[in-house]
N, C-alpha and C positions, 0 to 999 in steps of 0.2 A: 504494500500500500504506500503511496507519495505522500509526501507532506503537503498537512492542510493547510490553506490557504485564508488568511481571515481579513479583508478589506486590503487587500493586496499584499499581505505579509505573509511569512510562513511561519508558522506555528507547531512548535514540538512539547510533548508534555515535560512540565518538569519533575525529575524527580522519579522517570519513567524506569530508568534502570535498577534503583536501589528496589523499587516495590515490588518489582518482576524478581530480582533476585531473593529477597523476602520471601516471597509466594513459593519460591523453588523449594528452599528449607525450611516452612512452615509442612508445606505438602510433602517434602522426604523424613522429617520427622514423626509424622503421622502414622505415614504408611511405614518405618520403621517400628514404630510403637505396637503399631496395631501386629505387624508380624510377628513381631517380639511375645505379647500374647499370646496370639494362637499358639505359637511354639509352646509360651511355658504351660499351658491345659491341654498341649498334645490334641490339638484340633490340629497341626499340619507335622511334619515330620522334619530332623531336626534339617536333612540335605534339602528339603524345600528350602525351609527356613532361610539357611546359609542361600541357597539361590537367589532369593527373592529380596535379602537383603544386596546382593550385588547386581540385581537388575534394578533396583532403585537409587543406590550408589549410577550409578552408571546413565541412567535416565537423568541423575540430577545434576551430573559432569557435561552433559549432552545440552539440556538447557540452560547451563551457565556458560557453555563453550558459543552458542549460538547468541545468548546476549553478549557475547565480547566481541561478535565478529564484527560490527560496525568500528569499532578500537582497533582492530587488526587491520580492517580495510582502511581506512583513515593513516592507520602509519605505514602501511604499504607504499600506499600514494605517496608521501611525505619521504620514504627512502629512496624512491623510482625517481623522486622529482628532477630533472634536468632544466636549468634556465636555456628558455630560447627553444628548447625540445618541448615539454609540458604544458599544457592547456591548463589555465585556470580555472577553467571552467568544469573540472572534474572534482572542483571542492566547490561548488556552488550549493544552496542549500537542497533547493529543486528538487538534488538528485540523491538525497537524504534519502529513506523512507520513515514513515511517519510514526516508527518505532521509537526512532534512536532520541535517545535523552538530550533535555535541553542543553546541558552543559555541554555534551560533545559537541551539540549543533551551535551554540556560540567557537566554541574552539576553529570548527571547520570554518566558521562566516570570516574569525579573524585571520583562517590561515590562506583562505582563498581574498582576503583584503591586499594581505602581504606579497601576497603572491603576486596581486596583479600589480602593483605598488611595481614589484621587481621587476615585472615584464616591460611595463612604461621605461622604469629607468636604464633598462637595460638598451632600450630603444633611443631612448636622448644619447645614452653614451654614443652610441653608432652613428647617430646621426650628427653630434658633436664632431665626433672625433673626424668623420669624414668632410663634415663644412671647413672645419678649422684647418685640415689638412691642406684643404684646395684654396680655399677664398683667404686665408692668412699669409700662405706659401708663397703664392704667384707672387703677390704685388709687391713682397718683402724679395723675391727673388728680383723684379723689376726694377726696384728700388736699389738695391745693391748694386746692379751691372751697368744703370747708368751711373751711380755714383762712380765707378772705378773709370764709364769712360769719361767721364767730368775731372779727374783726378789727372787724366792725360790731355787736358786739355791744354795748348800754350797762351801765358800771356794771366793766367790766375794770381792774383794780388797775395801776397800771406794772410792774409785773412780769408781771405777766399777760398787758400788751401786750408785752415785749421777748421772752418766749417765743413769743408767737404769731410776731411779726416772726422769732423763728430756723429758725421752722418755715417758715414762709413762703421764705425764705432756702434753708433744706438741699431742701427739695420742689424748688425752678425750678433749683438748681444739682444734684441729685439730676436731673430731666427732662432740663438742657442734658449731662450725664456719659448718660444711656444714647442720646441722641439720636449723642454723638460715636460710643459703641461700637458703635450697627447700622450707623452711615457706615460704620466701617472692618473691619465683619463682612461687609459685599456685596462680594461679590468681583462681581460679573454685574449688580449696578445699587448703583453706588457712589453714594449721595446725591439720589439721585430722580432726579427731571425736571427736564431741561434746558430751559431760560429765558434772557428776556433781563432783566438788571435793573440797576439803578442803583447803584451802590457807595456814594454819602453816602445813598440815604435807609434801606439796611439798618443803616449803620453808629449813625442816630438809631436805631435801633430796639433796637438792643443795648446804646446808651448808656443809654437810658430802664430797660430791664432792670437794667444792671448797676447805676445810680444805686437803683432800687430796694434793692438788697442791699446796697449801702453806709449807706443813707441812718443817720443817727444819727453815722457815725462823720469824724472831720476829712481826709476825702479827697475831692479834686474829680473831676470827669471832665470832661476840653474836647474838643470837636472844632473844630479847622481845616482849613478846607475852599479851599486854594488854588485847586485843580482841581475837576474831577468828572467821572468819568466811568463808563460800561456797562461791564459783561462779560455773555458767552453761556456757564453752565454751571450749575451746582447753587445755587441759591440756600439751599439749609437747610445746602449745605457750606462756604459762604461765611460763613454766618452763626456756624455753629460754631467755624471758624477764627477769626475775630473777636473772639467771645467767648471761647475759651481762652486770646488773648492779653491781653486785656481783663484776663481773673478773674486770671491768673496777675501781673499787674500791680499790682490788686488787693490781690493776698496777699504783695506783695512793697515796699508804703507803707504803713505806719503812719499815714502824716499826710503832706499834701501833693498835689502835682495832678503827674494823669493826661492826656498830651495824646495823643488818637489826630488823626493828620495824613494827610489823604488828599493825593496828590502824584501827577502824569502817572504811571498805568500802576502805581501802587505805593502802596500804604498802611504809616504807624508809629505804632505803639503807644511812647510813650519816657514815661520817670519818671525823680523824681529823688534814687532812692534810689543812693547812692553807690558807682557800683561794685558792686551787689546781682549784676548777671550780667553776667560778663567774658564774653571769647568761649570758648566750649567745643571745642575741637577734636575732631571728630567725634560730635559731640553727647551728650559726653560730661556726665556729674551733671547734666542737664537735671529742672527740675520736672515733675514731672506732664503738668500741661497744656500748658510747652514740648514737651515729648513726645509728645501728643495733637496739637498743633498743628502740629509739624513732621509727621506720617506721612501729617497730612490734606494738607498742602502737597504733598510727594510724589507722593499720591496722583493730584492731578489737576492738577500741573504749573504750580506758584505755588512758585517759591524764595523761602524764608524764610530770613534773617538777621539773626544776635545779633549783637550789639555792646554793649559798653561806650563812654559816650562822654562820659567822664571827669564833671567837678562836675555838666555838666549830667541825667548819669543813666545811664541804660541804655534804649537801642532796638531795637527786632524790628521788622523792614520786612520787606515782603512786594511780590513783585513779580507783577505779571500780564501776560504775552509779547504778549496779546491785546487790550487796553485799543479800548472803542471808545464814540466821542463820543455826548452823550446828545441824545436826539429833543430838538426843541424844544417 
């Protein structure tokens, strides 16, 4: 029987489960009793007896088994559930029958709420991630290649070239800030395609980058390279990470050198601005890009840690559980 219907609502008894289960052991104690009985005045025989108490046992395991089955089917659905795969609409109330107890039936109304909740947001992400992808992308890609051919252009005044240079500047760090925010918008492919690649020669590569957006001003960038060694995973999230500790490095010297230090299994970004970032306890007053850089760490299982580490500066080490040696 379906759930009834009462001015447009559906309606389940309450309280429907516990009184049916009552009634089971109200009725199996009876019919226990009453055997029980017969037995001791020898109105039935003791092997009946024994029978008839395990056909009753058994009858009364059979309708407790069958009021739990709407519990069973409810979390079937709820283990089977795949986002993107699963229809919502298999917890709709509707498709209750007009058995099942009101508590369960609030349970399924909030879990097919949730559900559709997830469905929606799972759909903004897609369609986020794909608007932002093209309509962000293009015109910051546009924006950048006339700037470089503005940049060769002859007869530009020094002012003319230190605007072009800002522009140039906010465009690649304007490209590396939305590159971070579709990383951490994919909930179903967090940072592309998994690869194997080399840790020093990405980190040249974002050195090269970031020395561009410095250039003009009294700050170095070094890399020491003790080690060296592979990881297997996102290389564009790798990169990003990198870079947010880099920039945020960056925007936190005035003047003086930047050393990022590759080390077995672990990369540091360290400066030596004095004490600029002490440790933050639960990553609390973090900049920006420390903020950006730790959710990417998070994300795909690289602990990143601050420190202060006194005259000689402040450090963010980053660790990789997976380090693996590179081809020859």
């Amino acid at each position: 029987m379906n759930a009834k219907h009462v001015q447009g609502m559906t309606v389940f008894p309450a309280g429907a489960f516990r009184r049916r289960i009552a009634w089971v052991f109200v009725l199996q104690c009876v019919a226990a009793a009453v055997v029980c009985v017969m037995g001791a005045y020898d109105e039935a025989p003791l092997g009946a007896v024994i029978a008839l108490l395990i056909a009753i046992t058994g009858l009364g395991w059979l309708a407790i088994y069958r009021e739990w089955q709407p519990v069973s089917t409810l979390a079937r659905v709820i283990r089977d559930w795949r986002e993107g795969q699963s229809d919502p609409s298999a917890l709709q109330l509707a498709q209750l029958p007009y058995s099942t107890d009101a508590d369960l039936a609030v349970l399924a109304h909030a879990l097919h709420g949730f559900a559709s909740r997830l469905a929606d947001y799972g759909q903004r992400e897609r369609n986020f991630t794909r608007d932002a992808s093209h309509e962000l992308r293009t015109p910051l890609t546009v924006i950048r290649m006339s700037v470089d051919m503005l940049a060769d252009e002859d007869g530009l005044s020094d002012a003319g070239l230190r605007s072009v240079r800002r522009i140039h500047r906010a465009t690649r760090e304007l490209e590396a800030l939305v590159e971070v925010l579709l990383i951490l918008a994919r909930e179903s492919d967090p940072g592309g395609s998994v690869e194997q690649f080399v840790v020093n020669d990405v980190l040249r590569r974002e050195l090269e980058t970031a020395r561009e957006l410095i250039a003009g001003t009294p700050v170095e960038l070094q890399l020491e390279e003790p080690a060296r060694f592979a990881l297997r995973g996102s290389t564009r999230a790798f990169s990003v990470l990198c870079w947010q500790l880099i920039r945020d490095a960056c925007q936190n010297v005035a003047a003086g050198r930047i050393v990022v230090t590759v080390l077995p299994g672990a990369i540091t970004v360290s400066h030596a601005a004095e004490a600029a970032l002490a440790v933050r306890p639960g990553g609390e007053q973090l900049s920006f890009e420390l903020a950006i850089a730790k959710r990417i760490s998070d994300r795909f299982a690289w602990p990143l840690e601050l420190h202060a580490a006194g005259k000689a500066g402040v450090a963010a080490r980053v660790h990789f559980p997976d380090p693996l040696p590179v081809a020859a």
